[in-house]
One Martini backbone bead per residue (centre of mass of N, CA, C, O) as a GRO file, in nm:
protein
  334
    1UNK     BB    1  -0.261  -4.737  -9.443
    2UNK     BB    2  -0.064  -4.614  -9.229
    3UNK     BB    3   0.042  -4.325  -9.053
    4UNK     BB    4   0.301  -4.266  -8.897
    5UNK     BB    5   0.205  -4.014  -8.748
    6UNK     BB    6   0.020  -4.153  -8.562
    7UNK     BB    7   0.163  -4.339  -8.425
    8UNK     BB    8   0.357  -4.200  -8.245
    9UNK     BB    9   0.131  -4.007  -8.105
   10UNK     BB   10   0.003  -4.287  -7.963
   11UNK     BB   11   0.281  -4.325  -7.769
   12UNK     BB   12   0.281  -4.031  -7.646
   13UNK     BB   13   0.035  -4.099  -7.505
   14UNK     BB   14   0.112  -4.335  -7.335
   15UNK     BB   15   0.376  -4.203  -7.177
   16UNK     BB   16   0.256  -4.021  -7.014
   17UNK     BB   17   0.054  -4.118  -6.862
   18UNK     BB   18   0.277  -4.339  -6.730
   19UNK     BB   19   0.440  -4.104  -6.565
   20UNK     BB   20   0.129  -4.038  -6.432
   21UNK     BB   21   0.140  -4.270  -6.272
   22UNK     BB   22   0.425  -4.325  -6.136
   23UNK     BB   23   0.436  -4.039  -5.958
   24UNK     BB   24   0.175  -4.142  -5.802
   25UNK     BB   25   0.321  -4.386  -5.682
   26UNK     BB   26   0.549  -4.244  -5.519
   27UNK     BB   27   0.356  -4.063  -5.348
   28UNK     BB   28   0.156  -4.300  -5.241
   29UNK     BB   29   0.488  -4.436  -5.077
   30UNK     BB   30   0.564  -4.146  -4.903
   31UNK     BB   31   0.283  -3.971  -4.869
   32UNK     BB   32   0.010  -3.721  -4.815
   33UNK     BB   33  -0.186  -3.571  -4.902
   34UNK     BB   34  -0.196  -3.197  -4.965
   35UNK     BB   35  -0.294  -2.884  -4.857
   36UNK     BB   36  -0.260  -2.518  -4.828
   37UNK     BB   37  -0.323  -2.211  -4.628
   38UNK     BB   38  -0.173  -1.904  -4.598
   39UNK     BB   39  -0.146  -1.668  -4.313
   40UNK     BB   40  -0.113  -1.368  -4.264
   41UNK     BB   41   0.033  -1.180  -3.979
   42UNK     BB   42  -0.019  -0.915  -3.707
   43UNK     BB   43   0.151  -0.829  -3.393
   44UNK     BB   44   0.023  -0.651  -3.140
   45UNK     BB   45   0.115  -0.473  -2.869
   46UNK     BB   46   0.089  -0.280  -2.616
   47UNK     BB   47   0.117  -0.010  -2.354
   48UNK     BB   48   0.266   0.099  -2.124
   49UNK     BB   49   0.282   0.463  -2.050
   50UNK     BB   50   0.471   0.831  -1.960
   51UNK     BB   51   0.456   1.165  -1.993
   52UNK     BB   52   0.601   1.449  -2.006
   53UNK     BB   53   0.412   1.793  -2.075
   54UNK     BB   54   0.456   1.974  -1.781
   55UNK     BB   55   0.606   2.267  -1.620
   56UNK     BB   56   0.660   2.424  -1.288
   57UNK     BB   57   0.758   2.681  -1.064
   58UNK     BB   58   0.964   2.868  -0.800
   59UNK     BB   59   0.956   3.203  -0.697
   60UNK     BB   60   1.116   3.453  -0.472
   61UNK     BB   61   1.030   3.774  -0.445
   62UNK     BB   62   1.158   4.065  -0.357
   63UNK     BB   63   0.961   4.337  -0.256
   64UNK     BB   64   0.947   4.693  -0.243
   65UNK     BB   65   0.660   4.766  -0.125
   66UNK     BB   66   0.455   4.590  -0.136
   67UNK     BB   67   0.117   4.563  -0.229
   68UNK     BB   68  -0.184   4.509  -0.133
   69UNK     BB   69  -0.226   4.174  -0.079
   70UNK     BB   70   0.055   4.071  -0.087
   71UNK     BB   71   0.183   3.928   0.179
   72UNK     BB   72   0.175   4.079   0.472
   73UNK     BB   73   0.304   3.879   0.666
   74UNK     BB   74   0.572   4.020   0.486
   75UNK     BB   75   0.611   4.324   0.502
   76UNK     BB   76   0.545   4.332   0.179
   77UNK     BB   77   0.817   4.173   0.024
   78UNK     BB   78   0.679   3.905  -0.055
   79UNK     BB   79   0.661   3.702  -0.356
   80UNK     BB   80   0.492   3.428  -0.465
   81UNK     BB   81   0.584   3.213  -0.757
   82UNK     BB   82   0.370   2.933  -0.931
   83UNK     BB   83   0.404   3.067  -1.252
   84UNK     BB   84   0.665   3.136  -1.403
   85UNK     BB   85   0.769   3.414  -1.375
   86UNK     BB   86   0.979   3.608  -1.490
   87UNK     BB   87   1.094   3.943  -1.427
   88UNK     BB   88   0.978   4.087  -1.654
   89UNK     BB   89   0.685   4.079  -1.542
   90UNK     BB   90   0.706   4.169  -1.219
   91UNK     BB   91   0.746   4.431  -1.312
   92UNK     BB   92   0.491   4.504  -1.449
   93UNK     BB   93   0.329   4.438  -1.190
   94UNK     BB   94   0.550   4.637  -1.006
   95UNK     BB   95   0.614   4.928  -1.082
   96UNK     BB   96   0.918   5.088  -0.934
   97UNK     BB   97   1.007   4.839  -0.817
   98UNK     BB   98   1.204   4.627  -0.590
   99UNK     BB   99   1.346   4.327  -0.752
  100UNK     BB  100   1.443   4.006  -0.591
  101UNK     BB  101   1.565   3.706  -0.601
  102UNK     BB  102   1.602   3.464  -0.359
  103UNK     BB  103   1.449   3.195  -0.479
  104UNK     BB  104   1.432   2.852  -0.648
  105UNK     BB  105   1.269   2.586  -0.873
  106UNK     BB  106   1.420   2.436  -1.135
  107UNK     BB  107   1.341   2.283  -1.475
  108UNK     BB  108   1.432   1.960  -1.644
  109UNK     BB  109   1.383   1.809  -1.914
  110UNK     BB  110   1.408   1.560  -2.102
  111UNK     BB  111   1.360   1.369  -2.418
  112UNK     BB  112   1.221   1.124  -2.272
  113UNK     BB  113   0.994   1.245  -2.082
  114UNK     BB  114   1.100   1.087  -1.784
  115UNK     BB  115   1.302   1.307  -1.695
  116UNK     BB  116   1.353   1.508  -1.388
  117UNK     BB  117   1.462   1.817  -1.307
  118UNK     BB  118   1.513   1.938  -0.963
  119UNK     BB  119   1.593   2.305  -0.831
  120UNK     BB  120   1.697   2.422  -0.517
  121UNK     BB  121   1.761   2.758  -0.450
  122UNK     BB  122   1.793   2.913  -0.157
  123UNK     BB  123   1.683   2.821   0.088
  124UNK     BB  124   1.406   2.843   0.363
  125UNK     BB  125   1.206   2.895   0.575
  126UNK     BB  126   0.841   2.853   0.596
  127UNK     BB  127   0.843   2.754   0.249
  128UNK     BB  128   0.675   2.660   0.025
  129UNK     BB  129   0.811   2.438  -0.255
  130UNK     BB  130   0.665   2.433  -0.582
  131UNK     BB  131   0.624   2.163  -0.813
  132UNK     BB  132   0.482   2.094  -1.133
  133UNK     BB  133   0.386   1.769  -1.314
  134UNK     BB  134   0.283   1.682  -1.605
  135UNK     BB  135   0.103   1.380  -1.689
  136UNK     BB  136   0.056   1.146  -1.974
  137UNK     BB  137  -0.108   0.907  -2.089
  138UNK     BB  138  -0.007   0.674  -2.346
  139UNK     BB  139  -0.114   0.365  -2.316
  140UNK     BB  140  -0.327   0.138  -2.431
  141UNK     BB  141  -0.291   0.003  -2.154
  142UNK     BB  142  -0.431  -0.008  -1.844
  143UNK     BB  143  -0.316   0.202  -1.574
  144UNK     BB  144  -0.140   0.178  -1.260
  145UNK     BB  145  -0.061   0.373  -0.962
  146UNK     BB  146   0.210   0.180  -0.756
  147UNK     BB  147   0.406   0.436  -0.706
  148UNK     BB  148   0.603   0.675  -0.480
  149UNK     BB  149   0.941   0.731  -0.476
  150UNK     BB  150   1.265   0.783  -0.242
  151UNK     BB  151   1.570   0.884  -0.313
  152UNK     BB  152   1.873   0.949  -0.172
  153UNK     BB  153   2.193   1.056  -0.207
  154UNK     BB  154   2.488   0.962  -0.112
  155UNK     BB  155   2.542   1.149   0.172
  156UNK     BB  156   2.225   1.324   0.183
  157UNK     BB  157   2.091   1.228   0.514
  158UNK     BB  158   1.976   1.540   0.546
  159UNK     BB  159   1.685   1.406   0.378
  160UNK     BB  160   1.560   1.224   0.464
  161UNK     BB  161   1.387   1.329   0.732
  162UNK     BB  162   1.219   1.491   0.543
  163UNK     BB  163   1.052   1.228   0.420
  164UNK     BB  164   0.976   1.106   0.680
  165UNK     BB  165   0.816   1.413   0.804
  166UNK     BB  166   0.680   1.591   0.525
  167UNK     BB  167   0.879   1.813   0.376
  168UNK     BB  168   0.861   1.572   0.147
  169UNK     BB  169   0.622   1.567  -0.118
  170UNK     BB  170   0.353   1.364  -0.312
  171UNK     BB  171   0.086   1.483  -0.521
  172UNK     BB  172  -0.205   1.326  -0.693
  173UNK     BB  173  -0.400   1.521  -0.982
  174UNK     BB  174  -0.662   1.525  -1.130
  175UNK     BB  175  -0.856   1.746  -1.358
  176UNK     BB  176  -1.039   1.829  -1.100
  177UNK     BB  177  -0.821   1.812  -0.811
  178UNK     BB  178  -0.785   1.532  -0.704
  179UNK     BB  179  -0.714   1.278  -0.549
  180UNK     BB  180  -0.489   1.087  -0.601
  181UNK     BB  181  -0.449   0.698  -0.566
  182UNK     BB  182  -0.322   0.465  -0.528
  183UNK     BB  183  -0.471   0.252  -0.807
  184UNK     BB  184  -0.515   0.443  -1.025
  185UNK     BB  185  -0.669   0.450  -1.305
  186UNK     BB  186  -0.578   0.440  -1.668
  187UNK     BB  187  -0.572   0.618  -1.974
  188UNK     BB  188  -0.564   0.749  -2.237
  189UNK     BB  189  -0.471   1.071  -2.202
  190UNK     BB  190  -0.466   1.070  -1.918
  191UNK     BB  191  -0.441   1.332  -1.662
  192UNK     BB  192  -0.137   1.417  -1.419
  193UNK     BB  193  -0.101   1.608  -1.135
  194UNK     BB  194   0.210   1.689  -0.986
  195UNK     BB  195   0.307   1.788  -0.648
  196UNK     BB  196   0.631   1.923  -0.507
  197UNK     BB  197   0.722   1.938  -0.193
  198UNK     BB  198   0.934   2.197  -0.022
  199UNK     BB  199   1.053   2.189   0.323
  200UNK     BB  200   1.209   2.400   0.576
  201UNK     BB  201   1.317   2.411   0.855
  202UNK     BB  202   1.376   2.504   1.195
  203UNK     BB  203   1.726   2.507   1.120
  204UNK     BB  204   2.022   2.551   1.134
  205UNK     BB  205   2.192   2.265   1.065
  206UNK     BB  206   2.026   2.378   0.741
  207UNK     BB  207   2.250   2.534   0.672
  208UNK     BB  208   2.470   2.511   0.388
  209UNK     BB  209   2.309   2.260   0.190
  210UNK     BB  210   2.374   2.028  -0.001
  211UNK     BB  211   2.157   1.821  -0.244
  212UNK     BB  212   1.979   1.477  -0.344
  213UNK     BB  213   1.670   1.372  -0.507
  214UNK     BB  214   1.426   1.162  -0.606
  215UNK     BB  215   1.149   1.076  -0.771
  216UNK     BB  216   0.921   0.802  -0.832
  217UNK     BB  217   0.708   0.718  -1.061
  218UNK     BB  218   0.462   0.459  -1.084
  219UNK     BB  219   0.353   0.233  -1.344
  220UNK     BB  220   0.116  -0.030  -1.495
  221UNK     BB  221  -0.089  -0.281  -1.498
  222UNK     BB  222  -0.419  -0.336  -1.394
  223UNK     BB  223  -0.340  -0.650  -1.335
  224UNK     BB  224  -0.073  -0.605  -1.156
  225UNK     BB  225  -0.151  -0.503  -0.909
  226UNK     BB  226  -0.108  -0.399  -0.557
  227UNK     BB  227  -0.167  -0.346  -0.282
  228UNK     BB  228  -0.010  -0.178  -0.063
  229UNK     BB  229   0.134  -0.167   0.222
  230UNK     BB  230   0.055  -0.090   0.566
  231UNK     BB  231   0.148   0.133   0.781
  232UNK     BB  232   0.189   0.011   1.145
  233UNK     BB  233   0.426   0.219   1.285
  234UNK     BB  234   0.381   0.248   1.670
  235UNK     BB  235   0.141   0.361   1.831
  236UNK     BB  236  -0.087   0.170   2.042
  237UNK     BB  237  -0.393   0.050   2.159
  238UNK     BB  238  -0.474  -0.253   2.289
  239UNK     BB  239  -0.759  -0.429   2.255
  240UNK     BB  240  -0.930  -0.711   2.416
  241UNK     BB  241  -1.170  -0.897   2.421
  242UNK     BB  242  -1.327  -1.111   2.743
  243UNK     BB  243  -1.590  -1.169   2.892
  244UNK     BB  244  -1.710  -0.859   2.887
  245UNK     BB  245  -1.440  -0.736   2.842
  246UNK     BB  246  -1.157  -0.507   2.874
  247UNK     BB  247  -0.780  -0.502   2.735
  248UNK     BB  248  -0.552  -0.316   2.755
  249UNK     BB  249  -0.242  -0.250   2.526
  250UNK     BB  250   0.108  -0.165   2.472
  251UNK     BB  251   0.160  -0.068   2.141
  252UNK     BB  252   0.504  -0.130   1.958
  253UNK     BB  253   0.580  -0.092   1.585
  254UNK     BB  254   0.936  -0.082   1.517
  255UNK     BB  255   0.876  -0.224   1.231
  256UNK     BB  256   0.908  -0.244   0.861
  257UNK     BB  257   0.936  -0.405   0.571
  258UNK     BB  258   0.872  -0.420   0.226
  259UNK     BB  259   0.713  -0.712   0.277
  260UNK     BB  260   0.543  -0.675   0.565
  261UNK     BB  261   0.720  -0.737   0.805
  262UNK     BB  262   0.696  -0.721   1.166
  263UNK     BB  263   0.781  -0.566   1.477
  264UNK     BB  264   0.757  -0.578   1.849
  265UNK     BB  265   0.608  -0.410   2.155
  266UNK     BB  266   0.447  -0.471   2.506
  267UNK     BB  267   0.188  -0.405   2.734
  268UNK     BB  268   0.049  -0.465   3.068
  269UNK     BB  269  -0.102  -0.200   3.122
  270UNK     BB  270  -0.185   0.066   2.997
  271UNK     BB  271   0.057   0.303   3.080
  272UNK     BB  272   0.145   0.165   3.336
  273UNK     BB  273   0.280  -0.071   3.499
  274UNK     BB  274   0.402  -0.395   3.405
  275UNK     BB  275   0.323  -0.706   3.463
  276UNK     BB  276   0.291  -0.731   3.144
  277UNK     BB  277   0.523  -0.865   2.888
  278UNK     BB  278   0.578  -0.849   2.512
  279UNK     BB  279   0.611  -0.977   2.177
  280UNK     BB  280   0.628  -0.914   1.825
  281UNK     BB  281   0.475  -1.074   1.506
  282UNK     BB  282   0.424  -1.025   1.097
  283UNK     BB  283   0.188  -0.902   0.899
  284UNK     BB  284   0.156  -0.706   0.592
  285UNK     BB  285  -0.127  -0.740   0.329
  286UNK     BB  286  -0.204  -0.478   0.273
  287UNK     BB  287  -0.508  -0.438   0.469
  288UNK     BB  288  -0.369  -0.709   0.631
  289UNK     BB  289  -0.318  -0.825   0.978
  290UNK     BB  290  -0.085  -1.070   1.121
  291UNK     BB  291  -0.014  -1.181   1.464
  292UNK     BB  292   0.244  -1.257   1.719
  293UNK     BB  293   0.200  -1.298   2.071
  294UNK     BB  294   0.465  -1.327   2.377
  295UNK     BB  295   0.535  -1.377   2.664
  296UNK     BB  296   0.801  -1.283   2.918
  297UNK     BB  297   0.585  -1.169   3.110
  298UNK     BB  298   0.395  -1.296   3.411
  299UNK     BB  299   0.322  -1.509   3.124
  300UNK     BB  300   0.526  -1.709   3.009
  301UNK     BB  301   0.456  -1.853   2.670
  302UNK     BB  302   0.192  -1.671   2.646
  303UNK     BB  303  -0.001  -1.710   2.354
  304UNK     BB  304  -0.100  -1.524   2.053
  305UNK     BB  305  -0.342  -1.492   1.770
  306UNK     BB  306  -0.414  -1.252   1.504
  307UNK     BB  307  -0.660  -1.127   1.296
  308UNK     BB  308  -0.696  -0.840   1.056
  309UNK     BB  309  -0.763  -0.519   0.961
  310UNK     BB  310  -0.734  -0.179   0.803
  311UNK     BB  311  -0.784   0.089   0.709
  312UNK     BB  312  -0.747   0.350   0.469
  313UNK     BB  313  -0.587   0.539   0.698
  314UNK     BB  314  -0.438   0.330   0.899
  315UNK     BB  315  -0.623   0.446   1.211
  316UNK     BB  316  -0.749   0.110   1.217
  317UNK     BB  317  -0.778  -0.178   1.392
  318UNK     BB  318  -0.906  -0.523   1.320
  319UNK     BB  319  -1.072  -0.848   1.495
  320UNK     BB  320  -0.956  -1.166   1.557
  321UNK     BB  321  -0.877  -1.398   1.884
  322UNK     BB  322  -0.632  -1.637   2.010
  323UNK     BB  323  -0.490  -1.885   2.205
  324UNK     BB  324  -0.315  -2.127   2.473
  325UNK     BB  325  -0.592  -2.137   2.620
  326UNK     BB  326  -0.845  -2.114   2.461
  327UNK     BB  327  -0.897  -1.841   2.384
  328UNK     BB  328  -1.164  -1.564   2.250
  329UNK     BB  329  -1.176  -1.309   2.040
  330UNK     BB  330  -1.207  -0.911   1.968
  331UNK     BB  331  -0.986  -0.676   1.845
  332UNK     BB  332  -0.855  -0.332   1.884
  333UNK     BB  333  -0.806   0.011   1.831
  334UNK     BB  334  -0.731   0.324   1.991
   0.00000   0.00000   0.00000
């Protein structure tokens, strides 16, 4: 005699099967088998960056009495500090002088060690007036030195001039005191010191002037850089040798825009008088530069077209041209 509880047991383990047959029957009617492993990660970009981490500033304190060898050729009287010394050491350092400040240059970071403001007050011909910033570079991605640029704030155009000049400008040395140019690469940690300098001519209508203006160092990426084009804007003597000869001509470069067009005029033979003058169009790219002459005077319509090289120091170009009358050589300037 069987007994029910075994009959029961073997009816539930049918129905299992038969339950775990049919599921599989759903899965391989609707979806192919699979099975998945998931992988978490973190992603950092790098970063280009720097930092200001310390300012310089300068004094000039007039000493009455100053004993040599400070400044002599200032009667004893002037001494220059660029090394942000307060009133109070300058005291220590000349016990028992007359000491009044004339004039400087004070400097104040902001929070974000980006944004540097330099004032000066009280300037006066004929002193060099110069402000330290020391930089940082902070970026994990090597970064390039493209640019430092000077923007004057509108209204105070009697400061243009002065950047023009040279009587503004800035210089940027390496830990070793070397020149920095555009274009030096940067590493996490390197040091650079921009030494910011400010001269005023001798220039009555420069008197009682308030003004301002920025002055912004860019730093990139250093595969991002781009050789900045050279300035050709002046005078030059343009020589074409042509048939074992040279043929001087003055050219004058009087426009260059910042994408590195320029435009200009000149003359054959050089210092006139012109029997033939002509005009220039052309592009300047990085130490690259190619332009087109027109003649408009002596051979109306006859054109040139010529490319050639920079200097690195901008004070000399080369190339080689061709005509429209099928002449070609190679021309410098001079």
């Amino acid at each position: 005699m069987k007994k029910k509880k075994n009959f029961n047991t073997a009816k539930l383990g049918v129905i299992f099967i038969l339950i775990a047959m049919v599921l599989a029957g759903v899965g391989a009617s609707y979806s192919a088998w699979f099975d998945t492993i998931t992988v978490e990660g973190t992603v950092n970009t790098g970063s280009v960056s720097w930092e200001v981490i310390d300012v310089s500033e300068t004094y000039v304190w007039k000493i009455h009495g100053l004993p040599e060898p400070y400044n002599p050729d200032w009667g004893n009287e002037i001494y220059v500090d660029y090394e942000m010394l307060p009133e109070a050491d300058i005291q220590a350092m000349f016990p028992g002088l007359l000491i009044e400040e004339i004039s400087s240059s004070t400097v104040t970071v902001a929070e974000d060690k980006h944004t540097v403001t330099v004032t000066y007050d009280n300037l006066f011909p004929c002193i060099w007036f110069k402000t330290d910033i020391e930089i940082k570079y902070t970026g994990s991605v090597p970064g390039k030195i493209n640019d430092i640029f000077y923007e004057v704030t509108e209204g105070d155009d009697w400061i243009t001039p002065l950047v023009i000049d040279g009587d503004i400008y800035a210089t940027a040395r390496d830990e070793d005191g070397n020149i920095v140019e555009l274009g030096c690469q940067l590493h996490q940690n390197d040091l650079i010191f921009i030494e910011l300098w400010v001269h005023i001519p001798q220039n009555n209508d420069l008197m009682l002037k308030e003004g301002s203006f920025e002055a912004s160092f860019e730093v990139i990426q250093w595969n991002e850089y781009v050789e900045p084009n050279k300035d050709v804007t002046g005078d030059w003597i343009l020589r074409f040798h042509l048939g074992g000869g040279t043929w001087d001509h003055d050219m004058s470069i009087t426009s260059q825009d910042p994408g590195g067009n320029i435009a200009g005029v000149g003359g054959y033979p050089a210092g006139g008088p012109y029997s033939h003058t002509w005009t220039l169009t052309g592009l300047v790219t990085g130490d690259q530069i190619s332009f087109t002459i027109v003649y408009q005077t002596g051979n109306p319509g006859y054109t040139v077209w010529a490319t050639g090289i920079i200097s690195s120091d901008g004070s000399y170009m080369s190339g080689t041209w061709s005509s429209s009358t099928g002449q070609n050589g190679n021309w410098e300037t001079q």
